[in-house]
Each structure stands twice: as C-alpha cells, then as structure tokens.
VMD Tcl script that draws the C-alpha trace (Angstrom):
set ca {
  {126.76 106.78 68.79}
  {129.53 104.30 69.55}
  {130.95 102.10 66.80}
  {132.84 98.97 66.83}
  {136.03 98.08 64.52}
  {135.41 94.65 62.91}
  {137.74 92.08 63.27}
  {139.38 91.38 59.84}
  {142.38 89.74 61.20}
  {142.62 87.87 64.64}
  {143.75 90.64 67.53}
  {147.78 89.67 67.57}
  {148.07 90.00 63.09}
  {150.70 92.25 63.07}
  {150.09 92.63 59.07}
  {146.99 94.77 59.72}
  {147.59 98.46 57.74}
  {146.56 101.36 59.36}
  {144.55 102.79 56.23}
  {142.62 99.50 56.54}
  {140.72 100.85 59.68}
  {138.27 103.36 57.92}
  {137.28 100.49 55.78}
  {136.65 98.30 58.22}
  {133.77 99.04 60.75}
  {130.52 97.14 61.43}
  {127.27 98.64 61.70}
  {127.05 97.60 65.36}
  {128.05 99.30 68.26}
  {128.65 97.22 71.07}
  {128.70 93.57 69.43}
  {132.85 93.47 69.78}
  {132.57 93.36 73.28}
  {129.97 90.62 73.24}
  {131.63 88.84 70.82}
  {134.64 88.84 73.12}
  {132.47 87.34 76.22}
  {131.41 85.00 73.45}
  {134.85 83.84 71.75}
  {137.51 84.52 74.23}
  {138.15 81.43 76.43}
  {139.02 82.05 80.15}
  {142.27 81.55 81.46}
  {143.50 79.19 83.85}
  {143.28 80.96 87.41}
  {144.91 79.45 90.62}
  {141.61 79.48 92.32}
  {140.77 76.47 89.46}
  {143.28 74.27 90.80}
  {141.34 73.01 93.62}
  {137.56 71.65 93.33}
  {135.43 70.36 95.57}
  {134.48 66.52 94.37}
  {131.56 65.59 97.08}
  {132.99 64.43 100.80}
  {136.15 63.76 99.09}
  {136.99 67.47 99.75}
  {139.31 69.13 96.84}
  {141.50 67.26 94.50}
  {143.98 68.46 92.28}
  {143.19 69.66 88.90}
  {145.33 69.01 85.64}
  {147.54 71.68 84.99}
  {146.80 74.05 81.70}
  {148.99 72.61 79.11}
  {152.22 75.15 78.31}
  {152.19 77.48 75.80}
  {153.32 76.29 72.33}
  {156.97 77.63 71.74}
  {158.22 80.22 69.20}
  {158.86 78.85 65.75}
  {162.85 79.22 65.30}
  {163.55 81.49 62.30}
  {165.48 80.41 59.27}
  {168.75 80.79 58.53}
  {168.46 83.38 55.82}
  {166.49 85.67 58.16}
  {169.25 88.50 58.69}
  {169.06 89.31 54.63}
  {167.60 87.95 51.08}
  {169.78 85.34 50.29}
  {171.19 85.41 46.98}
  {168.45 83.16 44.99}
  {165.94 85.29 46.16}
  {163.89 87.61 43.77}
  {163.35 91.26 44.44}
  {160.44 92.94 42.96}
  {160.77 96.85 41.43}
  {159.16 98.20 44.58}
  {161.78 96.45 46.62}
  {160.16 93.36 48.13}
  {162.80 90.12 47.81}
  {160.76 86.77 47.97}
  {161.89 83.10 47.88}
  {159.61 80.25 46.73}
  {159.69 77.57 49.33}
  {156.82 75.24 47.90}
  {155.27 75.81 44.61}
  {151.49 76.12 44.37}
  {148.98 74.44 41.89}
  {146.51 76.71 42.56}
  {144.87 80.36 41.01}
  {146.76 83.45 42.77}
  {144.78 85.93 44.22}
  {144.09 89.73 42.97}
  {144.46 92.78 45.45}
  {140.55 92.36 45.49}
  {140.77 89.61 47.03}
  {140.38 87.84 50.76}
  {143.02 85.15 51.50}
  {143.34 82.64 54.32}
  {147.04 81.82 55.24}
  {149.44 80.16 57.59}
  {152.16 82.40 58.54}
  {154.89 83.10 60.90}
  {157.05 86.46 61.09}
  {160.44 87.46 62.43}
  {162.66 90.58 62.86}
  {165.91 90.16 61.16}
  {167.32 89.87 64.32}
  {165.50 86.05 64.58}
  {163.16 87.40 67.02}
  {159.62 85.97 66.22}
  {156.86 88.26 66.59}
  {153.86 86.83 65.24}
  {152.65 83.24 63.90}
  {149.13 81.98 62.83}
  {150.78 78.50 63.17}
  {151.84 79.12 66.54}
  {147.74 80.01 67.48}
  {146.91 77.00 65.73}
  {144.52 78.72 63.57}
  {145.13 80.11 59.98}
  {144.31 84.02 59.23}
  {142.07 85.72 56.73}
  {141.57 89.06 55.28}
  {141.09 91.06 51.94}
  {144.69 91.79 50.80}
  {143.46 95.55 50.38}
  {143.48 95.55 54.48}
  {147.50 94.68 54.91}
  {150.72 95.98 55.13}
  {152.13 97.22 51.35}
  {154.17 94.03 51.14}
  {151.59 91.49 52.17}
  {149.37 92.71 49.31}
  {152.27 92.94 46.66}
  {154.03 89.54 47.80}
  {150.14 87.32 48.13}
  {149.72 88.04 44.47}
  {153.08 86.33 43.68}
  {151.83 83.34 45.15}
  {149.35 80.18 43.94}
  {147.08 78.66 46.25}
  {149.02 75.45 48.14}
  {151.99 77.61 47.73}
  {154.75 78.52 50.74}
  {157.08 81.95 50.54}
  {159.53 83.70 51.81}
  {159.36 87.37 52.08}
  {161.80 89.98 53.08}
  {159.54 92.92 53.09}
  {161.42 96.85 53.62}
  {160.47 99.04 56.09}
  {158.84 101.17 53.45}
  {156.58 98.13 52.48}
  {155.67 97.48 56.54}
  {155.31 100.39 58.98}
  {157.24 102.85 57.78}
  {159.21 103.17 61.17}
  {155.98 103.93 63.37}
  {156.48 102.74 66.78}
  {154.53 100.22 67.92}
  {154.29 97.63 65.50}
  {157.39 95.83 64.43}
  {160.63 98.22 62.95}
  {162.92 97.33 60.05}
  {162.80 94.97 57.67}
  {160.16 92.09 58.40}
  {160.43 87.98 57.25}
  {157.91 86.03 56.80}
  {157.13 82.36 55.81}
  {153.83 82.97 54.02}
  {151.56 79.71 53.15}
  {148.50 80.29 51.13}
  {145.50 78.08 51.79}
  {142.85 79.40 49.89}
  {141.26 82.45 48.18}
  {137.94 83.41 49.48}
  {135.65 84.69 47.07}
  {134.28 88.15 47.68}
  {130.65 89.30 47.51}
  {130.13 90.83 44.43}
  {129.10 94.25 43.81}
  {125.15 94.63 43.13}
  {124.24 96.35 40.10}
  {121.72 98.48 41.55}
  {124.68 99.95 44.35}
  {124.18 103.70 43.07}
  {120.80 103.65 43.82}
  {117.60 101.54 44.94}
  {115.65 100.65 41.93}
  {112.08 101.22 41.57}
  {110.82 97.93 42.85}
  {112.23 98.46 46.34}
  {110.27 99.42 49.01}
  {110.93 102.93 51.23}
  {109.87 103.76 54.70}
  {108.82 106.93 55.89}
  {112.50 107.28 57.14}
  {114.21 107.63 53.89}
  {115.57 103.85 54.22}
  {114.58 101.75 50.88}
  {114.83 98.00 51.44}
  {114.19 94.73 48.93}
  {113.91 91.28 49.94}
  {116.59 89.25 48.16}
  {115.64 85.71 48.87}
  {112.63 84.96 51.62}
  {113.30 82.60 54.55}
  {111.24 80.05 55.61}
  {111.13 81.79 58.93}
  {108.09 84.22 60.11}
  {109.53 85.94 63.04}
  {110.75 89.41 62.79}
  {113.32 91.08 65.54}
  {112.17 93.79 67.86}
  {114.68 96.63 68.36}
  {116.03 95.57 71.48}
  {116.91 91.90 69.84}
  {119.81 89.85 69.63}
  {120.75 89.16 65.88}
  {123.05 87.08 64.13}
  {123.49 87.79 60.50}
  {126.27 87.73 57.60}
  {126.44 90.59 55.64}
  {129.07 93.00 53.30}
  {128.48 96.67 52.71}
  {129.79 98.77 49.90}
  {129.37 102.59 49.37}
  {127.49 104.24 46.16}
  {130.90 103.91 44.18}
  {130.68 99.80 44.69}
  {133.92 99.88 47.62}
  {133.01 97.28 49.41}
  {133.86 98.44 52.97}
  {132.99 95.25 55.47}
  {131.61 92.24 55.35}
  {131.33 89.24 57.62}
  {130.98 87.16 54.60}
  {134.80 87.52 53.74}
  {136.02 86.90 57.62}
  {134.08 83.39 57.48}
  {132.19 84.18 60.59}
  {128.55 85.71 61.40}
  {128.49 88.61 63.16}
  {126.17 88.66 66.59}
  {124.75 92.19 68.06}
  {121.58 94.18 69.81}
  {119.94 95.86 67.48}
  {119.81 98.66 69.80}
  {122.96 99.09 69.25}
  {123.95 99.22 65.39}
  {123.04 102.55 63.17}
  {119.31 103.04 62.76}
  {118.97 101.84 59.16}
  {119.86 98.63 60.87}
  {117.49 99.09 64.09}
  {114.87 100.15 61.47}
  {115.59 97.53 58.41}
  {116.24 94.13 60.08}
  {113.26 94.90 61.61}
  {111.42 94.21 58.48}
  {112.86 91.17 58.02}
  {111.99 87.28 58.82}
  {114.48 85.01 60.20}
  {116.14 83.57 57.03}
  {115.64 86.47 54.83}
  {118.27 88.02 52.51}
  {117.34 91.42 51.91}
  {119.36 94.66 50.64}
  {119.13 97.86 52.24}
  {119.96 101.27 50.74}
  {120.51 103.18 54.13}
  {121.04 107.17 53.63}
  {123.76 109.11 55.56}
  {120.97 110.40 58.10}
  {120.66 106.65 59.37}
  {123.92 105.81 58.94}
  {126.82 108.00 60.38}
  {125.39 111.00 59.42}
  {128.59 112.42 57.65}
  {130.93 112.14 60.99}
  {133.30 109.58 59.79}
  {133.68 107.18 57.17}
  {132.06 105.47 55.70}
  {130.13 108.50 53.98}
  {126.88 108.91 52.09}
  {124.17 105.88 51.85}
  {125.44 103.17 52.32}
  {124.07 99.70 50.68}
  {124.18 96.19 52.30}
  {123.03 92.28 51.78}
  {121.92 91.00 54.93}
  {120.90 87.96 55.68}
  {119.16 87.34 59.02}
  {120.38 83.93 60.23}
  {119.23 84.08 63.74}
  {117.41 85.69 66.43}
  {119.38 84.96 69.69}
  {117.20 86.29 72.38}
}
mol new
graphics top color blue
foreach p $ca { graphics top sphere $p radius 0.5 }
foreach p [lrange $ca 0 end-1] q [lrange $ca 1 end] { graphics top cylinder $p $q radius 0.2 }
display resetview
C-alpha cells in the first residue's frame, strides 16, 4: 500500500530534520496529491494573457504581480558578533526583541516568522518572504531550531547562528555550513494530549470482527456515515502504545482531506462507523495498520473527528 508523508512544514522549510520523517506520515495514501490539486494555486501561463471578452475579441490581461524580493541579511551574518550568547552545545543566539510570552518545551508545536541565510548573505529560505508564518512540533527540526525555540518567549525575535553539527551535518542538498536565522515566535500551539487508555482499549470500547476496537468520544449531531470509497475530511493525532505522538493534523492547524479507499484499513474500516461530527478513538492493530513494514509499528491509537463528508 502507498503512503503519503504529511506536511508538517510548508514544502520550501529548509529546517525540516531528516529523523522527523518516520514520525510524520498520515494514514492516507493518496490525499497529498489531492491536497496539492486542492491548495496549490496555478501559475500564470502566457496562454492567460489574452481572453476573449464577447465581439470585442481579446484584451490584455494584468500582468502577475513580481515575485517579492529576498530579505537582505544582516550585517552580523558572516559570524556571532561579540554580544551574542553561545550555548554549551555550540549554538550562539542574539535577542533582537524580547518576548512577554511562555517559551515553548521540545514537546511542543510552534508557529514562527523566519528568514535564513548562509554566512555568505545568501538567503535561502523565509516564511516572511511567502507571506505566511510556519508551524511544526520542535521535535520535527533541525538540532538547533529545537535547542534555540526554547530560548525564546512568545512575541519574541532571535538571532541564531546555528553550526553545521546543529543543521545538516554537511549532507548535500540542504544548506552547508553554518546557518543564520532571524527567528520570530508567534505562538505555541498546544498539543493533543496523550489518552490514558493509549496502551490498550479499555473494556467499554467496542471491537469488530477485524481486531479493530473503536469508542465514540463525543457524538455529532450528524447521522450519515462514509462508505469506503468516500471523500473525508477529518482532524486527527495518532500516538503509538508508548504515548509518542507520531502525526496529527491538529498541531499543523489544518484538516486533512482523503478517499477512504485509500488510507490503512483500520481507517477504511473505523470511520466507517462513524457519523459526520463524531469524535471517536480507534485502537487499530499492526494487521490494519502497516503490518510491521515501516514505522510506525504495533497498534496504533488515534482521535478522529469526522468533520466532513466531501463527496
């Protein structure tokens, strides 16, 4: 069966850690490509410049609006100037703007503002420049992200001069050397919490003849119930037996949309038991999840909640 990465952080975060990927998968299979029809706007083709308005014939279109340019890099960005801090592990930080909020754990999800530059001044990544701030659980980011966040208050701005041993270790790709980055934090977003019963469903949920055991959390006001070749759109986080949280769509601030036919089958098989507006747990066992192949392992526990059936 095909799976789909979730998106944690928008496609061009460069402060995405490798080791985050195994903890980061949704139960669908095919959604991400959906989701990309969905989200992605089209760009602006030549054909688009002309359009036919009635016996007029064509008229010129407007054209798209240039792209915002690079945000210059500041003029400590070759080295940690000499008021900077520098942490035992090696991280050097500079306070730019206190905060007067709480400061986040490693546990935690963040949404930031950021921009980032080689030392050489070359930007190479900026939520400011998209126009839209970035969020993920510091657990899923580069070594320095999730030291240097914790550092920080809520309404806060930094500086960071993070080591290569902090970012990507040399791996080619990504960004080499030492990496800057202005760093403002807008807000901690506050994680799912673990359910007590995460070992094990309790005695008062119900089991199907499948193996998957399922409890309705809160009932919806709804009465319709997907099919298996639906269209859902649901928020949900997943933890394994230990109480890891692994995904959840609760933390990234946005549903997630898929085809049931398309997700592991204690999903197929469990959201099919639910009404639209539900909130249910489900206690899936490796056989309906990924059967032992990859991570996650074991049975594997989510809260759903069944916002929508699209089609």
């Amino acid at each position: 069966m095909t799976k789909i990465r979730s998106l944690i952080l928008a496609p061009a975060l460069f402060v995405l850690s490798v080791g985050c990927e195994q903890g980061a998968e949704k139960p669908a299979a095919k959604a991400d490509e959906k989701a990309k029809a969905d989200t992605t706007q089209k760009g602006f083709k030549p054909s688009d410049a002309m359009k036919k308005v009635g016996a007029g014939g064509a008229k010129p279109m407007a054209a798209p609006p240039p792209a915002p340019a690079d945000i210059p890099a500041p003029a400590d960005v070759a080295a940690p100037p000499a008021d900077a801090k520098t942490t035992a592990s090696g991280l050097a930080y500079k306070t730019l703007e206190e905060g007067n909020g709480k400061a986040p754990s490693a546990e935690d999800t963040v949404e930031v503002h950021y921009t980032g530059w080689q030392t050489t001044g070359k930007m190479f990544d900026s939520s400011v420049k998209r126009g839209k701030p970035a969020r993920f659980p510091l657990r899923g980011v580069i070594a320095g992200w999730t030291e240097g966040l914790q550092l920080m208050k809520v309404g806060g701005k930094t500086r960071f001069w993070i080591p290569e041993k902090l970012a990507y270790q040399g791996r080619k790709g990504p960004p080499e050397g030492m990496l800057v980055f202005d760093v403002e934090l807008l807000s901690i977003v506050e994680t799912p919490k673990t359910p007590p019963d995460v070992a094990k469903a309790p005695k008062d949920a119900k089991k199907t003849a499948s193996g998957l055991a399922y409890k309705i959390l809160t009932p919806g006001k709804g009465d319709k119930k997907p099919t298996a070749t639906s269209v859902v759109k649901v928020h949900y986080s997943g933890w394994t037996t230990d109480g890891k949280m692994f995904d959840s769509s609760v933390t990234r601030g946005r549903p997630a949309t898929f085809p049931l036919n398309g997700v592991i089958k204690g999903w197929t098989e469990g959201l099919q038991l639910m009404n639209v507006g539900d909130k249910a747990r489900l206690w899936i066992p490796e056989k309906l999840a990924y059967e032992g192949k990859r991570p996650p392992k074991g049975m594997l526990v989510f809260d759903v909640e069944l916002l929508e059936i699209m089609q």
